[in-house]
DSSP file (Angstrom, degrees, kcal/mol; ACC not computed):
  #  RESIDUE AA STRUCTURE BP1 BP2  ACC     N-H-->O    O-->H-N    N-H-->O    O-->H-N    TCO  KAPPA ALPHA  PHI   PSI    X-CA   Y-CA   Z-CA
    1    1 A X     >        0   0    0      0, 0.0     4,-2.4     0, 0.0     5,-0.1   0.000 360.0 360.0 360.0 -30.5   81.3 -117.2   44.2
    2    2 A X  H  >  +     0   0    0      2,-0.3     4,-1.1     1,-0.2     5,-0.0   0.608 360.0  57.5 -25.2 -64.6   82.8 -115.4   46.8
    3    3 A X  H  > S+     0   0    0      2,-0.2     4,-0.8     3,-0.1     3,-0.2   0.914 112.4  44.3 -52.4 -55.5   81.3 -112.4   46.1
    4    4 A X  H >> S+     0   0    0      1,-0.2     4,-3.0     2,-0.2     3,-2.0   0.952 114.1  46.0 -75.2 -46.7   77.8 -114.2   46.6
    5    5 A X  H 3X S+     0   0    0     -4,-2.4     4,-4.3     1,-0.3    -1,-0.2   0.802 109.7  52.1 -82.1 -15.4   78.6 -116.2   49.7
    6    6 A X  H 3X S+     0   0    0     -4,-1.1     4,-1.8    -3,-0.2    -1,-0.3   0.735 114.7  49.7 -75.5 -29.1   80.3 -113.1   51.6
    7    7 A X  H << S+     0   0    0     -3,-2.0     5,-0.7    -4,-0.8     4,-0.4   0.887 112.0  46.0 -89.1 -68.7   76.8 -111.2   50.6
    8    8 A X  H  X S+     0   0    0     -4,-3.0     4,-2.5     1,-0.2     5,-0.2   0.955 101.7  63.2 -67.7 -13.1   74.7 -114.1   51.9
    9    9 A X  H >X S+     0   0    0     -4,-4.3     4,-2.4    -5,-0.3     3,-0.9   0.987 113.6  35.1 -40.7 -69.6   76.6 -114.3   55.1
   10   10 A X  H >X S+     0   0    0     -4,-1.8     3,-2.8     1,-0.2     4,-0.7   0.871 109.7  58.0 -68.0 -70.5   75.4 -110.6   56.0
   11   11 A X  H 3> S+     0   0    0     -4,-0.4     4,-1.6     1,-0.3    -1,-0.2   0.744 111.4  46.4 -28.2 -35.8   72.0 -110.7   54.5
   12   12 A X  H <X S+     0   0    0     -4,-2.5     4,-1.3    -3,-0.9    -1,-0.3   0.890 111.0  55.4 -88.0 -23.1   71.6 -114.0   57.2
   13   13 A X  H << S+     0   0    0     -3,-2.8     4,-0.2    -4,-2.4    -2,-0.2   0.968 114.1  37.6 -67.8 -42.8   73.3 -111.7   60.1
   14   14 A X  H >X S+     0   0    0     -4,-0.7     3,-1.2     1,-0.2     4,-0.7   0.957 116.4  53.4 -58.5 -52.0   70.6 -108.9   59.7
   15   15 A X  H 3< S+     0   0    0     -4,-1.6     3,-0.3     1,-0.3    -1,-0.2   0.897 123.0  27.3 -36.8 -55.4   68.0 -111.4   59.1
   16   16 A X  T 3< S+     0   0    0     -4,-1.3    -1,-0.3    -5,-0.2    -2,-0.2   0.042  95.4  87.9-118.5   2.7   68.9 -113.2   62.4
   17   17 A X  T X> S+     0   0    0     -3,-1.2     4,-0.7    -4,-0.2     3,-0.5   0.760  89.4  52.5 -76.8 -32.6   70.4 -110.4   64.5
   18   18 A X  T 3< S+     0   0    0     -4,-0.7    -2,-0.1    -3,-0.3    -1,-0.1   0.406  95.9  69.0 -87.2   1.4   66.6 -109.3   66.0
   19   19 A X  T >4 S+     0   0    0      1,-0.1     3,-0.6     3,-0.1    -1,-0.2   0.560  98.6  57.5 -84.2  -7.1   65.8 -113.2   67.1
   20   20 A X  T <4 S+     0   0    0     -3,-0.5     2,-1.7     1,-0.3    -2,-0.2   0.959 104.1  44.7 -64.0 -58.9   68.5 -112.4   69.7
   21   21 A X  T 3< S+     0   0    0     -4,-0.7     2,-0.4    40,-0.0    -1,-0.3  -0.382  79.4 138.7-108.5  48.1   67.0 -109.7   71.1
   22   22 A X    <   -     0   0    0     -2,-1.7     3,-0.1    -3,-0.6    -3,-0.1  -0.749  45.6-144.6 -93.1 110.1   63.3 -111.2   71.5
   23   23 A X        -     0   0    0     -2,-0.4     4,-0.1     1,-0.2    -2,-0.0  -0.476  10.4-128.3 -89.2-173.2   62.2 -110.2   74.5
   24   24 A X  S >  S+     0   0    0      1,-0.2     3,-2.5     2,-0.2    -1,-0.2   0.802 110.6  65.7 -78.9 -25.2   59.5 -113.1   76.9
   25   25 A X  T 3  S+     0   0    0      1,-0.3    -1,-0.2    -3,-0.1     4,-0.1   0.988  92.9  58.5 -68.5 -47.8   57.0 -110.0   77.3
   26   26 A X  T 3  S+     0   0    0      2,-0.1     2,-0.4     0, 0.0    -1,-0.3   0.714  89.6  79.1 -33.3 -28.9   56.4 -110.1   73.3
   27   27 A X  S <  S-     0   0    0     -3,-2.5     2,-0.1    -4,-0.1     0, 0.0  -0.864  92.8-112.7-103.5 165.5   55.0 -114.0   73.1
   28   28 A X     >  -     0   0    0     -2,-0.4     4,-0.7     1,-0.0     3,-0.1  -0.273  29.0-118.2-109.8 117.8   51.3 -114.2   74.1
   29   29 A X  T >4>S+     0   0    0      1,-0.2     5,-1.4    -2,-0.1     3,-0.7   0.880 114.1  56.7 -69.5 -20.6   51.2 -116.3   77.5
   30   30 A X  G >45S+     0   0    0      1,-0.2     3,-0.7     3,-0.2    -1,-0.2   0.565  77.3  81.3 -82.2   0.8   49.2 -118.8   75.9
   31   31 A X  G 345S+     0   0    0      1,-0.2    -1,-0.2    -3,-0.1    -2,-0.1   0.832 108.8  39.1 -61.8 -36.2   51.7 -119.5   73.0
   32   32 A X  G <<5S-     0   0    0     -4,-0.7     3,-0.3    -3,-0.7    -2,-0.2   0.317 122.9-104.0-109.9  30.2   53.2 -121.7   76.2
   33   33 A X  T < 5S-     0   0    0     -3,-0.7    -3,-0.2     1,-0.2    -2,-0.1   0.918  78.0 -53.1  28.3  76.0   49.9 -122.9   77.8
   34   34 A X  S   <S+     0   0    0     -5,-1.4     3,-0.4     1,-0.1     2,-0.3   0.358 119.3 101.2  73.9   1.6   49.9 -120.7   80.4
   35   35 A X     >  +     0   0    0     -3,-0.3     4,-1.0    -6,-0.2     5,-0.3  -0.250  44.8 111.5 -92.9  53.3   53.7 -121.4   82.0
   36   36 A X  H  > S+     0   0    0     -2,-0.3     4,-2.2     2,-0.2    -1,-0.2   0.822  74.6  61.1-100.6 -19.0   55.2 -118.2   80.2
   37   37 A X  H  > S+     0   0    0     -3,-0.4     4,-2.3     1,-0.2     5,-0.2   0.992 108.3  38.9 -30.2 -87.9   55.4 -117.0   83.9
   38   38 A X  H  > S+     0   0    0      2,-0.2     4,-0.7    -4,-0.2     5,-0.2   0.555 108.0  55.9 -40.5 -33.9   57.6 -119.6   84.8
   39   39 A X  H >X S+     0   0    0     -4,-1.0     4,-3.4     2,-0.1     3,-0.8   0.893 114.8  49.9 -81.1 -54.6   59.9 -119.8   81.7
   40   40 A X  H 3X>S+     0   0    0     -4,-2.2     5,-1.7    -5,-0.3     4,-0.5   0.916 110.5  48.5 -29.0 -50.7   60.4 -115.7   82.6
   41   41 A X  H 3<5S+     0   0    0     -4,-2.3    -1,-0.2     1,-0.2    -3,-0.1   0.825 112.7  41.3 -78.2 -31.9   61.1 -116.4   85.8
   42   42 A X  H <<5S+     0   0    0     -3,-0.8    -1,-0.2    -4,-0.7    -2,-0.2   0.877 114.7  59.7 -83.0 -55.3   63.8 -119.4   85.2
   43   43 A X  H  <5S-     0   0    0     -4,-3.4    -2,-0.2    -5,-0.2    -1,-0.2   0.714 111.7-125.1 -50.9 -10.5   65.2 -117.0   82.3
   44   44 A X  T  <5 +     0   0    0     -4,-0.5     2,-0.7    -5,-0.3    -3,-0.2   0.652  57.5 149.6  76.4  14.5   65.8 -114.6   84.6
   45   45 A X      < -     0   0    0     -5,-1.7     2,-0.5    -6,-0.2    -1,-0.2  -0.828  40.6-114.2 -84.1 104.0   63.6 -111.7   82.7
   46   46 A X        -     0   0    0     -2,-0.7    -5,-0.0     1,-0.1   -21,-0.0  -0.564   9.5-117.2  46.9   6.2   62.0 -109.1   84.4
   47   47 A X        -     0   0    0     -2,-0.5     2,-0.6     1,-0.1    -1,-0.1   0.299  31.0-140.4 -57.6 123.1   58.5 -108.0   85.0
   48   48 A X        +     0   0    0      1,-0.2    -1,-0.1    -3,-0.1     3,-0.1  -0.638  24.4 179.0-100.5 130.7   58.3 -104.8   83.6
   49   49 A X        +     0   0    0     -2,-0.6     2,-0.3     1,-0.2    -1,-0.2   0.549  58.8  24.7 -78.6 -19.8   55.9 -102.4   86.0
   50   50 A X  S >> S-     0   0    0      0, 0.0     3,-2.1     0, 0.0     4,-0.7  -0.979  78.1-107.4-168.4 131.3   55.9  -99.4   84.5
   51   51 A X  H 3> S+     0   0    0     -2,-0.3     4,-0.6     1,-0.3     5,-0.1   0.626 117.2  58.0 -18.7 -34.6   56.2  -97.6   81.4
   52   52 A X  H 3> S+     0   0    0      1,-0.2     4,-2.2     2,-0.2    -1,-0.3   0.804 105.6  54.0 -90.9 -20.7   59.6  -96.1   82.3
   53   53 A X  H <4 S+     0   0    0     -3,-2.1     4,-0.3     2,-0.2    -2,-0.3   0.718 107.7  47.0 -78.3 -23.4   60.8  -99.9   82.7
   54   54 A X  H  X S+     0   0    0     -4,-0.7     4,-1.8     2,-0.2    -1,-0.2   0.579 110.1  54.4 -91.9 -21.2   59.6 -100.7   79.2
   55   55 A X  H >X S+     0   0    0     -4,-0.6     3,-4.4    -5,-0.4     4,-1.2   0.967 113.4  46.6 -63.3 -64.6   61.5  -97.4   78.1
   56   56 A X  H 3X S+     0   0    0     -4,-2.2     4,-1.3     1,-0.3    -1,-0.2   0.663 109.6  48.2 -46.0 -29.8   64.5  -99.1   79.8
   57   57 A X  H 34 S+     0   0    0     -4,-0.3    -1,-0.3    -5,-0.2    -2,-0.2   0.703 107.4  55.3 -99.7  -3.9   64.2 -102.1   78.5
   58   58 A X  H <X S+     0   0    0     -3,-4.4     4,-2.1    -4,-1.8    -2,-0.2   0.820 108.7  55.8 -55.5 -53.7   63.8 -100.5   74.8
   59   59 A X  H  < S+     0   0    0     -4,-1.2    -2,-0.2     2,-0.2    -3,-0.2   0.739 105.5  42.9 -36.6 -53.6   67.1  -98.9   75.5
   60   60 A X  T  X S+     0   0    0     -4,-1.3     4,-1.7     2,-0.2    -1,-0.2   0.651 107.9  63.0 -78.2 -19.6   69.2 -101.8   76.4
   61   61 A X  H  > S+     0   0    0     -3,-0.2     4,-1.8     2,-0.2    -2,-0.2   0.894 110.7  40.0 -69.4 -61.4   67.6 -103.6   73.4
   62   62 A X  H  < S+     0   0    0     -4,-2.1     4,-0.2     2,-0.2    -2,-0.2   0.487 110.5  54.4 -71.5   6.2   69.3 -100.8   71.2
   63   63 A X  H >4 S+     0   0    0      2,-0.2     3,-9.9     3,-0.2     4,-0.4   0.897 114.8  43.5-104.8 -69.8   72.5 -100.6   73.0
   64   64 A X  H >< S+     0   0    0     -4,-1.7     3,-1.7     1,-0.4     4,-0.5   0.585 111.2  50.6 -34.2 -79.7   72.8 -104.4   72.3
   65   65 A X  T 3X S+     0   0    0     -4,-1.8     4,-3.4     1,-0.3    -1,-0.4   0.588 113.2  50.4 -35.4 -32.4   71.6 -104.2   68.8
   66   66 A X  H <> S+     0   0    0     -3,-9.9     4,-1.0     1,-0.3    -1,-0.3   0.996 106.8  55.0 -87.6 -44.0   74.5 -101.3   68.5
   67   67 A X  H <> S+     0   0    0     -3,-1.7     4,-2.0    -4,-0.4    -1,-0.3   0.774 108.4  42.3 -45.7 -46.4   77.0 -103.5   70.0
   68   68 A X  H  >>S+     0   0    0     -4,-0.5     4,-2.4     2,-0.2     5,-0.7   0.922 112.0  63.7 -75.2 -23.0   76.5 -106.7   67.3
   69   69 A X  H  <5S+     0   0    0     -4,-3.4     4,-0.4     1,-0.2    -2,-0.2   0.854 100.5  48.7 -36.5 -44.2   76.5 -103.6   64.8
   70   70 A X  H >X5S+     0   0    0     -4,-1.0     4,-3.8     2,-0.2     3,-2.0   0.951 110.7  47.2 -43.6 -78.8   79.7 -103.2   65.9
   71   71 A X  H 3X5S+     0   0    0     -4,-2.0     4,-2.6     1,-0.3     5,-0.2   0.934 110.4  52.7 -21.5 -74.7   80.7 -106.9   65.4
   72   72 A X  H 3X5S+     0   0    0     -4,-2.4     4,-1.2     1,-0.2    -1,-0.3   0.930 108.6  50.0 -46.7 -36.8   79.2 -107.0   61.9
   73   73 A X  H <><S+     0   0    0     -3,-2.0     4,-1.2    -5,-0.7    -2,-0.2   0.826 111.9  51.2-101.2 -14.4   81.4 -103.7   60.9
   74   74 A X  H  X S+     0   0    0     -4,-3.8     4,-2.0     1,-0.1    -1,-0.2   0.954 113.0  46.6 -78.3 -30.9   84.6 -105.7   62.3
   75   75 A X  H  < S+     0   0    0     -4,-2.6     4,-0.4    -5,-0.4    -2,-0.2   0.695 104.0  51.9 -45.3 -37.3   83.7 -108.2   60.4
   76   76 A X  H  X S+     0   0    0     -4,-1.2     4,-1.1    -5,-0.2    -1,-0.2   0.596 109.2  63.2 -94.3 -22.3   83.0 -106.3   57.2
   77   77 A X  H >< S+     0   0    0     -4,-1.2     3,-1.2     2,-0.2     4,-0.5   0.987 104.7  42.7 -62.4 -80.7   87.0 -104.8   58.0
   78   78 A X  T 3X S+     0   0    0     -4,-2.0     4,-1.6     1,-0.4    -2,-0.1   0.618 110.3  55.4 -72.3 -14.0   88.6 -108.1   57.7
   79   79 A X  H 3> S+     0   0    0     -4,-0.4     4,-2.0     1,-0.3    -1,-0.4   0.885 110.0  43.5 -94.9 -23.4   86.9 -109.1   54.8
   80   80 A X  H << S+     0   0    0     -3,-1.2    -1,-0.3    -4,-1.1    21,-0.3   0.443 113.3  51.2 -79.0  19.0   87.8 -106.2   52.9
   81   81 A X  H  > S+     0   0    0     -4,-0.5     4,-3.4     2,-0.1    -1,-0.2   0.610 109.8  51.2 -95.5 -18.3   91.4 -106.3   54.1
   82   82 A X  H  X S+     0   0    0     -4,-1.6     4,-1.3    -5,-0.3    -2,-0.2   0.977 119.0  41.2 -62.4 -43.1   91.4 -110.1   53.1
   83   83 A X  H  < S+     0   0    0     -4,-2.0    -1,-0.2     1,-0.2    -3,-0.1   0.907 114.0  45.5 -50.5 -44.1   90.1 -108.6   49.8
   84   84 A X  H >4 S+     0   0    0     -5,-0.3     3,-1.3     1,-0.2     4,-0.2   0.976 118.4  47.3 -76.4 -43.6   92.3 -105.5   49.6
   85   85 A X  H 3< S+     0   0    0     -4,-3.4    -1,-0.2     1,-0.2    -2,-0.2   0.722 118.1  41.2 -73.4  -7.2   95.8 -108.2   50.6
   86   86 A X  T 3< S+     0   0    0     -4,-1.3    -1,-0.2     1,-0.1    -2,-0.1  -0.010  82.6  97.0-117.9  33.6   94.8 -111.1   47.8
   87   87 A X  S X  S-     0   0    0     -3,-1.3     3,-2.4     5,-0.1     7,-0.2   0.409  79.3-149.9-113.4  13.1   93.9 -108.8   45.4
   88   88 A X  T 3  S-     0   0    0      1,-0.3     3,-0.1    -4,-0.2    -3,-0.1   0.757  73.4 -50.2  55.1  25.8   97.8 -109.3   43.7
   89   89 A X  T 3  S+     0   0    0      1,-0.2     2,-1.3     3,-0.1    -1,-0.3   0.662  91.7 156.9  84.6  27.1   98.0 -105.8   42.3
   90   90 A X    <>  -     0   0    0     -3,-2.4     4,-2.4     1,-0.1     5,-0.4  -0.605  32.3-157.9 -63.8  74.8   94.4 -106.3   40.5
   91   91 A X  H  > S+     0   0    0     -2,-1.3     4,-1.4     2,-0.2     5,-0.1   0.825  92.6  55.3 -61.0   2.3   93.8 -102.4   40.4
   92   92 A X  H >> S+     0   0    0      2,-0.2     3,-3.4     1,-0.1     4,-1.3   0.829 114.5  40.4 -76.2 -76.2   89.8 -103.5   40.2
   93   93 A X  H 3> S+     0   0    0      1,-0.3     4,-2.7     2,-0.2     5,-0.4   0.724 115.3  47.0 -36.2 -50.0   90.2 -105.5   43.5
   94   94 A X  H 3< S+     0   0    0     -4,-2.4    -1,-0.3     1,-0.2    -2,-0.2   0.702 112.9  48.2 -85.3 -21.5   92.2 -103.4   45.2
   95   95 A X  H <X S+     0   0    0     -3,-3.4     4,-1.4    -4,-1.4     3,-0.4   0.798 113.5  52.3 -71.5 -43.0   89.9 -100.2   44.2
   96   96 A X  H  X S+     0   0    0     -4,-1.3     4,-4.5     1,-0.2     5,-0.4   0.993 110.8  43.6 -49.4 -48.2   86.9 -102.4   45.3
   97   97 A X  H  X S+     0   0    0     -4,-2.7     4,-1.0    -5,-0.5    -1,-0.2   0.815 111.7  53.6 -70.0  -9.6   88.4 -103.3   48.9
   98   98 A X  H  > S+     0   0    0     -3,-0.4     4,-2.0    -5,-0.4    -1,-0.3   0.581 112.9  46.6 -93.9 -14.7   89.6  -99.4   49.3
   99   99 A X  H  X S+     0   0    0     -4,-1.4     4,-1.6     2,-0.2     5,-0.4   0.923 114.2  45.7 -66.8 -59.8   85.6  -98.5   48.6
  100  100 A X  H >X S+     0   0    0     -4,-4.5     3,-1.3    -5,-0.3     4,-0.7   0.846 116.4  48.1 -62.9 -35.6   84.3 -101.2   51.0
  101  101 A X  H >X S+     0   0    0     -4,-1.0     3,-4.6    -5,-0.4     4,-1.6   0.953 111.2  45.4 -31.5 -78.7   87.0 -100.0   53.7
  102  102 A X  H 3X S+     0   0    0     -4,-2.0     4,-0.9     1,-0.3    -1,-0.2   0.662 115.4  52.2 -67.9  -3.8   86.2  -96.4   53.4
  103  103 A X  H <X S+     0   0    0     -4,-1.6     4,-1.0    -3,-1.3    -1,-0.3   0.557 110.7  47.1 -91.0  -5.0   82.3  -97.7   53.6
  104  104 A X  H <X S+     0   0    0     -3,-4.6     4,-1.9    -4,-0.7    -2,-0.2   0.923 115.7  47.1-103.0 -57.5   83.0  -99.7   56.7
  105  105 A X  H  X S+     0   0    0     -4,-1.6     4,-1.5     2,-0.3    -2,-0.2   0.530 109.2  46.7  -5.9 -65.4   84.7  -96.8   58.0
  106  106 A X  H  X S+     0   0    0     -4,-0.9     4,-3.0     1,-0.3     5,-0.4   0.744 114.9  54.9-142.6 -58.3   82.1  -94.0   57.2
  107  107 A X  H  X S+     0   0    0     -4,-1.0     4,-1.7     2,-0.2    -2,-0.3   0.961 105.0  52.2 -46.5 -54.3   79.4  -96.9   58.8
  108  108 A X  H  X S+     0   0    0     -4,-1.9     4,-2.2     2,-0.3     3,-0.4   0.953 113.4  45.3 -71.9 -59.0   81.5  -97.1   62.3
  109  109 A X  H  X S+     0   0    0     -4,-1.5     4,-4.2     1,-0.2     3,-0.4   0.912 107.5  54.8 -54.5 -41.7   81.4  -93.4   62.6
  110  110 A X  H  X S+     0   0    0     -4,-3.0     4,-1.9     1,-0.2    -2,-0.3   0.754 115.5  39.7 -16.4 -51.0   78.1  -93.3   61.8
  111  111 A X  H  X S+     0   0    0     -4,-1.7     4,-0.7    -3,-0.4    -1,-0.2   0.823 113.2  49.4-100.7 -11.9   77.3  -95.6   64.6
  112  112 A X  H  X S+     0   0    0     -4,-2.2     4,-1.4    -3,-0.4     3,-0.2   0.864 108.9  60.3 -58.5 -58.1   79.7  -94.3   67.2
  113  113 A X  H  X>S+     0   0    0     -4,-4.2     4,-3.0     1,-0.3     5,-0.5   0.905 110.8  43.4 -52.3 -55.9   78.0  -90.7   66.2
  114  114 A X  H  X5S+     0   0    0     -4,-1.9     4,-0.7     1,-0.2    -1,-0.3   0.755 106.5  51.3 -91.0  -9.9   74.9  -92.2   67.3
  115  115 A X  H  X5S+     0   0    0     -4,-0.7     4,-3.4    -3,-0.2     5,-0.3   0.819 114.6  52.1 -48.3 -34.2   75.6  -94.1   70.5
  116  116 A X  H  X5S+     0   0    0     -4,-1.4     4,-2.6     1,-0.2    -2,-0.2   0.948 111.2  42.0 -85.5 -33.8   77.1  -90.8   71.5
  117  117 A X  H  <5S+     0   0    0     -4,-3.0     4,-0.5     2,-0.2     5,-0.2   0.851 119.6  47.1 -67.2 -41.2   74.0  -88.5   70.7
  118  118 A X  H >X<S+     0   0    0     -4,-0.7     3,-0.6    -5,-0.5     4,-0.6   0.982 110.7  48.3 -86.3 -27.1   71.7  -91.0   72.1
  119  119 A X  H 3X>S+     0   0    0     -4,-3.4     4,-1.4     1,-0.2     5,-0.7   0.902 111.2  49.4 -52.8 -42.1   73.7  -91.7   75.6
  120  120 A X  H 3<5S+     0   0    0     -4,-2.6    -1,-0.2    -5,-0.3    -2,-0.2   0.460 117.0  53.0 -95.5  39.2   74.2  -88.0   76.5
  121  121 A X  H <45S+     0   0    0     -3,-0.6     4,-0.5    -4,-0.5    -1,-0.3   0.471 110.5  37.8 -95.2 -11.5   70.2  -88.0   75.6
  122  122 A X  H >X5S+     0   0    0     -4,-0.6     4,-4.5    -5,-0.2     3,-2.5   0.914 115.4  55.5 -94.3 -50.1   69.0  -90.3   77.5
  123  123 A X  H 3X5S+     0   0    0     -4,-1.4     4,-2.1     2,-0.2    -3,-0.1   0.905 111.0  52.0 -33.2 -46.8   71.6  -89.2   80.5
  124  124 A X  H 34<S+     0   0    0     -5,-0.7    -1,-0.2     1,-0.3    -2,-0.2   0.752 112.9  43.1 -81.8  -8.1   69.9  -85.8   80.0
  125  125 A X  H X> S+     0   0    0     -3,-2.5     4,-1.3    -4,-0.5     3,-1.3   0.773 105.9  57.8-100.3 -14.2   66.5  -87.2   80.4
  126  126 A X  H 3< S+     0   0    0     -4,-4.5    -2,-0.2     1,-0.3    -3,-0.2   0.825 111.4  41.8 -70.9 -13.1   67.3  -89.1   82.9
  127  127 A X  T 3< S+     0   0    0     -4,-2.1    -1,-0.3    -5,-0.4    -2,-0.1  -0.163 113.0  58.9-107.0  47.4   68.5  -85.8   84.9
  128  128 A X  T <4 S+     0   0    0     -3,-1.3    -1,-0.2     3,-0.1    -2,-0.2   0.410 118.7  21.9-128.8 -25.3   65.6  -84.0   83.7
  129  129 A X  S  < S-     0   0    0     -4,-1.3    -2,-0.2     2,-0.1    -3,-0.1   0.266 106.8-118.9-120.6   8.8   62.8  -86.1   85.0
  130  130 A X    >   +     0   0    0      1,-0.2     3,-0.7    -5,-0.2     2,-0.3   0.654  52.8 165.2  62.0  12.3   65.1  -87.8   88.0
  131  131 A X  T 3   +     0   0    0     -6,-0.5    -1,-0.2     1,-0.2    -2,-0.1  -0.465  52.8  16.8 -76.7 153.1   64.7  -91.0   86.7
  132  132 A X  T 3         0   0    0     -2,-0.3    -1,-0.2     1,-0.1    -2,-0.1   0.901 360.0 360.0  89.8  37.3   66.9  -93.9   87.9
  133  133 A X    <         0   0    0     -3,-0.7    -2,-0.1    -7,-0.0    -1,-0.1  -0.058 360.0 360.0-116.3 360.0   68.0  -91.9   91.0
């Protein structure tokens, strides 16, 4: 029972991690009879002018996104350390909770790897075409 609810927990964070990060420019101004102006404006979002401003604002959309990743894989640590300390010398539990470790693990670099590749790319396009100057 455990098993399942620890499963649907993350299945409902993936599900429900990209309504976060919805941006105002995506709904159709008439989804809000015509004030979508005005809800922007009070939300404090943007207008984006230019193609390099939508880039930017793609960009900060994935940094967020890498940031709850981060959250989800501290999350996915403590429940396999709850797992791996109540598993009472259960060598199945205690091989399961050393898997999901070394898989939470193996994820965080993974996602560290690629924040790092994709900052010193965008830095090197940003000093390659002088944007953000």
């Amino acid at each position: 029972m455990f098993k399942k609810i620890i499963i649907f927990l993350n299945l409902a964070i993936l599900v429900l991690m990209p309504a976060f990060y919805a941006s105002a420019a995506a709904v159709e101004d008439k989804g809000f009879g015509g004030n979508l102006n005005v809800i922007a404006n009070e939300s404090e979002y943007k207008q984006i002018e230019s193609p390099q401003q939508e880039f930017s604002v793609y960009i900060g959309a994935l940094i967020a996104f890498t940031g709850m990743l981060g959250i989800f894989i501290l999350a996915q640590i403590l429940i396999a350390s709850y797992e791996y300390m109540t598993a009472q010398g259960n060598e199945e539990k205690v091989t399961t909770a050393r898997k999901r470790i070394r898989n939470v693990i193996i994820a965080a670099v993974i996602l560290v790897t690629g924040y790092l590749i994709s900052s010193v790319i965008i830095k090197w396009g940003m000093d390659f075409t002088g944007y953000g100057r």
